[in-house]
N, C-alpha and C positions, 0 to 999 in steps of 0.2 A: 094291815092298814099302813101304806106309806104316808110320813110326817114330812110338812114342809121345811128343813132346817132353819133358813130365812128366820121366819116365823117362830120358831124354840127360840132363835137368839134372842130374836128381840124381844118376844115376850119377855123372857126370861131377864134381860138386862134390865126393862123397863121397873118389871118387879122387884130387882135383886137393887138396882136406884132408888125406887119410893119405898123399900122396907129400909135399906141403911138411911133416906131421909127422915123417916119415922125414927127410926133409934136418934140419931144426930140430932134430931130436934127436941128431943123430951119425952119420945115413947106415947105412951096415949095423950099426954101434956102437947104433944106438938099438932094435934087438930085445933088448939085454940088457937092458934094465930095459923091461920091455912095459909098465908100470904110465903111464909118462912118455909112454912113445909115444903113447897112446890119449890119456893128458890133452891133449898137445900138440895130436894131429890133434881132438880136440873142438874145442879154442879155434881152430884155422885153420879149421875146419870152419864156424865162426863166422865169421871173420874176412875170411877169404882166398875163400871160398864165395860167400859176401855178392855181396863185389867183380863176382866173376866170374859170379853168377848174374844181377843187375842189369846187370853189362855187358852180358852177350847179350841179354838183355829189354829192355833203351834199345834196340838196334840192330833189335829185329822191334818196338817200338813204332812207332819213329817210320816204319820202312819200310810198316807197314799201315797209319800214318799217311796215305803217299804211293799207298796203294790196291793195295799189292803183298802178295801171297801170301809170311808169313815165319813161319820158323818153325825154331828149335835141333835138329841132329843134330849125335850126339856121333860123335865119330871114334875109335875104339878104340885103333887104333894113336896115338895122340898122346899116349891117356892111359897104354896100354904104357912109351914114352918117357917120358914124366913121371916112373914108380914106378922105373924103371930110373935114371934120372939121380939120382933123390934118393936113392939108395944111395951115390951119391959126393958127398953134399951138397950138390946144386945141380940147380935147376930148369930146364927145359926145357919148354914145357907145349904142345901143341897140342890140344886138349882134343876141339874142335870149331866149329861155327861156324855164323852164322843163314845157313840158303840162304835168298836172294830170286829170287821170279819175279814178274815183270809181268803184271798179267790185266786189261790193257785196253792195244791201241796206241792209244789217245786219251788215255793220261794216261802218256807216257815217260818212264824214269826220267833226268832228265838231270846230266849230270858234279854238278852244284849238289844236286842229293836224293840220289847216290848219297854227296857229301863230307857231306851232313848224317846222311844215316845213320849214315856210318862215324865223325864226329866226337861220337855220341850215347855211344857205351862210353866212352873213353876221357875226356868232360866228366863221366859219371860214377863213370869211379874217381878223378876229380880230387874231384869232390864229396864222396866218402867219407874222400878224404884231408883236406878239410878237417874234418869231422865229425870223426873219429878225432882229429885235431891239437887241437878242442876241448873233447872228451873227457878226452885226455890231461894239457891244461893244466888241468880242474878238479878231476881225477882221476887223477893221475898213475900210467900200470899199463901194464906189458911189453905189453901183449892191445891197447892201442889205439896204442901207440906200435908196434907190428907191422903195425897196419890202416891205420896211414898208410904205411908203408914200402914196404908190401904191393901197395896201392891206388898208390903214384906208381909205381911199377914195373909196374904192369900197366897204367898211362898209358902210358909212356915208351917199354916193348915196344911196346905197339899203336901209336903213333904213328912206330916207325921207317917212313920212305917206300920202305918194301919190298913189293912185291906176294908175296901175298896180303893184307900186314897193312894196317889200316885209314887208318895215317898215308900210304900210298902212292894214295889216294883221295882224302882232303882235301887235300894236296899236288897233287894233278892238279884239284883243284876251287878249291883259291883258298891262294896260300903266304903269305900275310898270317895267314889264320887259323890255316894248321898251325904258323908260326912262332908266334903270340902263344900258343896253348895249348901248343906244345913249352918255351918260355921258361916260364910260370906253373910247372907239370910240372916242371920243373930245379929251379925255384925253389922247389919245394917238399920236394924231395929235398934239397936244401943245407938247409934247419932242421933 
């Protein structure tokens, strides 16, 4: 059954927006003022969407880069867990994920294209963290100091050297680089 990607994003961003508004606001506390909720999940909607929509879209770039068939299906049950946890104020997200296939054995994906793949999300939620951070400092406002916080944490998850997650790829491709981006990553969570 081919899935519309379109469609995974957005669902997926829309859900993965009004679950962090749920937690943001007070968890199952934040349906008593619906007014706030909905502001909230607009501005993550923004924010936090951003991150996570360009994360999966760096990771099927650079793979169709490498001549590989990519493309975002969303995982229902991840986003289930998501809306569930942010009732108790706190995120858990598995949203979904870009599947890659190879469509040529003359051009293999090797440990080196598969850690660049996987190192494409996470350089750019570090990029938006920087963005947001100069936003913030010319324009100091809750909305971008949240899209840096946002954005280094959804660095920092993806880079645990856990399989399925992406840091346990670059890790197996080269631990100089997953160290120097996990170090920038911290460091950027400490300002």
């Amino acid at each position: 059954m081919k899935t519309n990607e379109t469609k995974d994003l957005l669902i997926s961003a829309i859900v993965l927006a009004f679950a962090f508004g749920i937690a943001l606001s007070g968890g199952f506390k934040a349906f008593l003022d619906p007014v706030t909720l909905i502001v909230v999940s607009i501005i993550c909607l923004f924010v936090i969407s951003l991150g996570f929509v360009l994360h999966e879209l760096g990771h099927r770039f650079i793979a169709r880069k490498f001549g590989c068939h990519a493309r975002y299906q969303m995982w229902s049950q991840g986003l289930l867990i998501a809306l569930i946890f942010s009732l108790f104020e706190f995120i858990f997200a598995a949203p979904g994920a870009v599947m890659i296939y190879q469509t040529s054995s003359r051009r293999p994906l090797t440990k080196k294209k598969i850690g660049l793949i996987s190192l494409s999300g996470p350089l750019i939620n570090i990029l938006l963290a920087v963005f947001f951070m100069l936003l913030n400092l010319a324009l100091s406002s809750w909305i971008f100091y949240l899209g840096v916080r946002i954005n280094t944490l959804l660095a920092l998850f993806n880079l645990i050297p856990f399989q399925p997650l992406d840091g346990a790829k670059i890790f197996a491709w080269s631990r100089k680089i997953w160290l120097g981006v996990i170090i920038v990553a911290i460091g950027l969570l400490m300002l």
